[in-house]
C-alpha positions in Angstrom: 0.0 0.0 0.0 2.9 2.3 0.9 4.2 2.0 -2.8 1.0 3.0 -4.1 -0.9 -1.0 -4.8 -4.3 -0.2 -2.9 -5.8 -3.7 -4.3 -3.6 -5.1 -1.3 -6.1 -7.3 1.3 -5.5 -9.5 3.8 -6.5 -12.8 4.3 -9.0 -12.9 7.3 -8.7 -16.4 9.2 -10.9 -17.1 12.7 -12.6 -14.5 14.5 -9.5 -13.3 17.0 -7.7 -9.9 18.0 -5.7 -10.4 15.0 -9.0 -11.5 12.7 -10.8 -8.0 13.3 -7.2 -6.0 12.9 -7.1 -7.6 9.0 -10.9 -6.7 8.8 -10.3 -3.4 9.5 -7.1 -3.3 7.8 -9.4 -4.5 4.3 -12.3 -1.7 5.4 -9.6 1.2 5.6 -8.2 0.2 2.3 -11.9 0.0 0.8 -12.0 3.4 2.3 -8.8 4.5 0.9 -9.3 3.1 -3.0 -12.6 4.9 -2.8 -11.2 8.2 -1.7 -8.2 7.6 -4.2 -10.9 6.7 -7.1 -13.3 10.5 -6.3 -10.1 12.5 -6.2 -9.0 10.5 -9.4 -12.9 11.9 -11.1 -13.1 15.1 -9.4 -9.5 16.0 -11.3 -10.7 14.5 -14.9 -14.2 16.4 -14.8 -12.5 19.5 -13.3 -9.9 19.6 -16.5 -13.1 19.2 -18.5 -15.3 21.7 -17.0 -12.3 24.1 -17.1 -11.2 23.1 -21.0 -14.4 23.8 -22.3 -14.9 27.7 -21.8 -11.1 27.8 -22.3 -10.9 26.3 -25.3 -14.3 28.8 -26.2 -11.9 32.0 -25.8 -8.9 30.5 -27.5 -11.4 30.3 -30.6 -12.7 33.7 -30.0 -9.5 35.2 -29.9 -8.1 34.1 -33.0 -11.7 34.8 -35.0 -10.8 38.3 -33.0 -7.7 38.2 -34.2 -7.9 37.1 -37.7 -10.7 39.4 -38.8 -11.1 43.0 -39.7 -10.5 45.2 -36.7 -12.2 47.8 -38.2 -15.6 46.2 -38.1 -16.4 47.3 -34.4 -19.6 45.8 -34.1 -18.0 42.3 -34.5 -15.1 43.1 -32.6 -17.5 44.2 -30.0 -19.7 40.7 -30.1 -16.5 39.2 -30.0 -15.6 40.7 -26.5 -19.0 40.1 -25.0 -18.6 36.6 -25.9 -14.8 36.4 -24.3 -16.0 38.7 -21.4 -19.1 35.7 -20.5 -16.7 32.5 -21.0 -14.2 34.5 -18.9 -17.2 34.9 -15.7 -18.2 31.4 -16.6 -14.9 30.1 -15.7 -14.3 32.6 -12.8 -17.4 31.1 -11.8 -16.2 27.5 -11.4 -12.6 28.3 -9.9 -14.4 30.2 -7.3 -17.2 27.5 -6.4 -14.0 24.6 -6.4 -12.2 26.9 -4.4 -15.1 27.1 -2.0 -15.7 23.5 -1.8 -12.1 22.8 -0.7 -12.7 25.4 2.0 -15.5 23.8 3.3 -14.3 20.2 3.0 -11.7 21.5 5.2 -13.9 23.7 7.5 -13.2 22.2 11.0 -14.0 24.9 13.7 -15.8 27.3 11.4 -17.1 30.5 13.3 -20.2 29.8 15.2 -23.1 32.2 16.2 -26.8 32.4 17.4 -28.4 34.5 14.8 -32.4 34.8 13.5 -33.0 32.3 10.6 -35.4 34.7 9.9 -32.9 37.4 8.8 -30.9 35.8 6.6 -34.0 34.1 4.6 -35.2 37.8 4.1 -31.6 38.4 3.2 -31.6 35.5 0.1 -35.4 36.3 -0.8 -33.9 39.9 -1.6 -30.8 39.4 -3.2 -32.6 36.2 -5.3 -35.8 38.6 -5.8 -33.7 40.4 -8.5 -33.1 37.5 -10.5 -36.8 36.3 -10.4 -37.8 39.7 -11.6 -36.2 39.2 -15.1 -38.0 35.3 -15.3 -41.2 37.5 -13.8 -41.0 34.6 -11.4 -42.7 35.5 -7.5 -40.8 34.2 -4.6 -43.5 33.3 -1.7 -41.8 34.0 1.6 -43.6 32.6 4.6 -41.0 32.9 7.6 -40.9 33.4 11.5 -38.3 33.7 14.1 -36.3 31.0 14.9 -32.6 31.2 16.4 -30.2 28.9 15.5 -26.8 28.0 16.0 -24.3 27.6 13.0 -22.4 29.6 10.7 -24.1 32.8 9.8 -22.5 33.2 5.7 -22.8 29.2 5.2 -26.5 29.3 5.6 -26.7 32.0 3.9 -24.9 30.4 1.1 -26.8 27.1 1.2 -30.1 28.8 0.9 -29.0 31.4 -1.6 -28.1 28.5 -3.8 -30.9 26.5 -3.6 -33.7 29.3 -4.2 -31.5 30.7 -6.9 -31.8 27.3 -8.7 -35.6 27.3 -7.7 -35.8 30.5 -9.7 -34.0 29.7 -12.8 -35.8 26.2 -13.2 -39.1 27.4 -12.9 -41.0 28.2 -16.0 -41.5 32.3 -16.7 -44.6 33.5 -14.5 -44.3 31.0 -12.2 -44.0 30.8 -8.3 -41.4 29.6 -5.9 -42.7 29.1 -2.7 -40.4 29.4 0.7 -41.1 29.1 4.2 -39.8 28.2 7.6 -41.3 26.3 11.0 -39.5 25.4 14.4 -38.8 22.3 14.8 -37.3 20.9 18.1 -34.3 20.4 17.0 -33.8 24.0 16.0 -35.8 25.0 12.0 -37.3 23.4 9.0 -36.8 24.7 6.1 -38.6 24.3 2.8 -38.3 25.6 -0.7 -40.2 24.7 -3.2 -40.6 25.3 -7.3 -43.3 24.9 -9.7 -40.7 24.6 -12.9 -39.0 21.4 -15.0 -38.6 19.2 -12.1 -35.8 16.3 -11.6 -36.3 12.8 -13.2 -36.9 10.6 -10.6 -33.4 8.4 -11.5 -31.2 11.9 -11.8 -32.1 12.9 -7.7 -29.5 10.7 -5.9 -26.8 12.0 -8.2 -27.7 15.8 -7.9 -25.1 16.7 -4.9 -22.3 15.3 -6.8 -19.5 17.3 -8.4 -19.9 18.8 -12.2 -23.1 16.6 -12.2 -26.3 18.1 -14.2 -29.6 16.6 -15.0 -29.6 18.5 -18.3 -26.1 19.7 -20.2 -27.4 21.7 -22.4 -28.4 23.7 -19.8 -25.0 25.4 -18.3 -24.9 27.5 -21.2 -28.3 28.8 -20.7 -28.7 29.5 -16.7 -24.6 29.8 -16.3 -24.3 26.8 -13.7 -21.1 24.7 -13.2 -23.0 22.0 -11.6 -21.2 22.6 -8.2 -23.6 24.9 -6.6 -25.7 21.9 -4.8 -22.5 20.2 -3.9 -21.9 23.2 -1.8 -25.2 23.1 -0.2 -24.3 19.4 0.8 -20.9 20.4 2.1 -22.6 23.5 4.2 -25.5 20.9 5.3 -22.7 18.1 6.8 -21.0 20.8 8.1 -24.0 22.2 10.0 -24.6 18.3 11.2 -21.4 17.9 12.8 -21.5 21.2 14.7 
């Protein structure tokens, strides 16, 4: 294992000290080729995501480059186009970024704040986005103090109504609300738009990973956002 040969297992004989030492020997290296096997994926679909809105500007720059200059309206289109694959890749560097920070994100700050606040907070900042899908966020909150990390649920929720938003047909309604629970809040949010095949939902918090992939183009997702919420959410269940 030390050189690097995770297939390695141990022969388990009898049911002794040295018996459940080899079994856990074989779980941890199970562990271990599984770890080894996600870093393996995360690094091939990261290059992927990352080549593709690269490889977009290295063809807009040399259309750029190879036509008339003096044609500003082209030029111009030109930009715009370099100037979106350049905020869609500053887009997934920032969200990796942010999921190695919470993967790592042992004794984050912790405070008692109103859950209350920071919903009011998202259904703002999200309300402007809604506005040009003439989509209406229903907000149906009350006060409840929790303990956790004040910008991570902020983030989490932000995320998730944001995607409520952009998936729900123009017109429509996303409806979001809020009830005690004794174990601190419940939160709901819920959309009226495309939906998620049934077979698609256990993959949906996993890296890169979108139901439809024609649609990053179209609502500028890197399919990292719910991974983030999952992150935020383990996070909040150690604490």
């Amino acid at each position: 294992m030390a050189e690097g040969n995770l297939k390695q297992r141990v022969e388990v004989i009898g049911n002794d000290e040295i018996a459940r030492l080899c079994m856990a020997f074989n779980e941890m290296n199970e562990k271990i080729t599984t770890i080894d096997s996600e870093r393996r994926q995360f690094v091939a679909d990261a290059s992927h995501e990352l080549k593709s809105p690269l490889a977009s500007i290295n063809v807009l720059v040399e259309s750029l480059i190879s036509s008339e200059l003096s044609n500003k309206d082209m030029a111009m289109e030109f930009l715009q186009d370099i100037h979106s694959e350049i905020s869609r890749l500053s887009n997934i560097v920032n969200n990796l970024l942010e999921l190695t920070k919470l993967e790592g994100s042992f004794g984050v700050k912790v405070e008692k704040f109103d859950l209350n606040d920071v919903c009011l907070q998202v259904v703002k900042r999200v309300g402007y986005i809604a506005k040009t899908k003439n989509v209406e966020i229903f907000y149906d909150g009350q006060s409840v103090e929790i303990e956790a990390n004040r910008d991570n649920i902020f983030r989490a929720l932000y995320n998730v109504v944001e995607n409520a938003v952009k998936y729900s047909y123009e017109y429509g309604r996303v409806d979001f609300w809020v009830e005690k629970d004794s174990r601190g809040a419940i939160i709901h949010i819920k959309d009226h738009g495309v939906g998620i095949p049934e077979e698609d939902i256990p993959k949906i918090f996993e890296r890169f990973y979108r139901v439809d992939k024609t649609r990053d183009r179209k609502t500028g997702g890197s399919g990292l956002g719910l991974s983030i919420v999952n992150e935020i959410i383990k996070n909040i269940m150690v604490i």
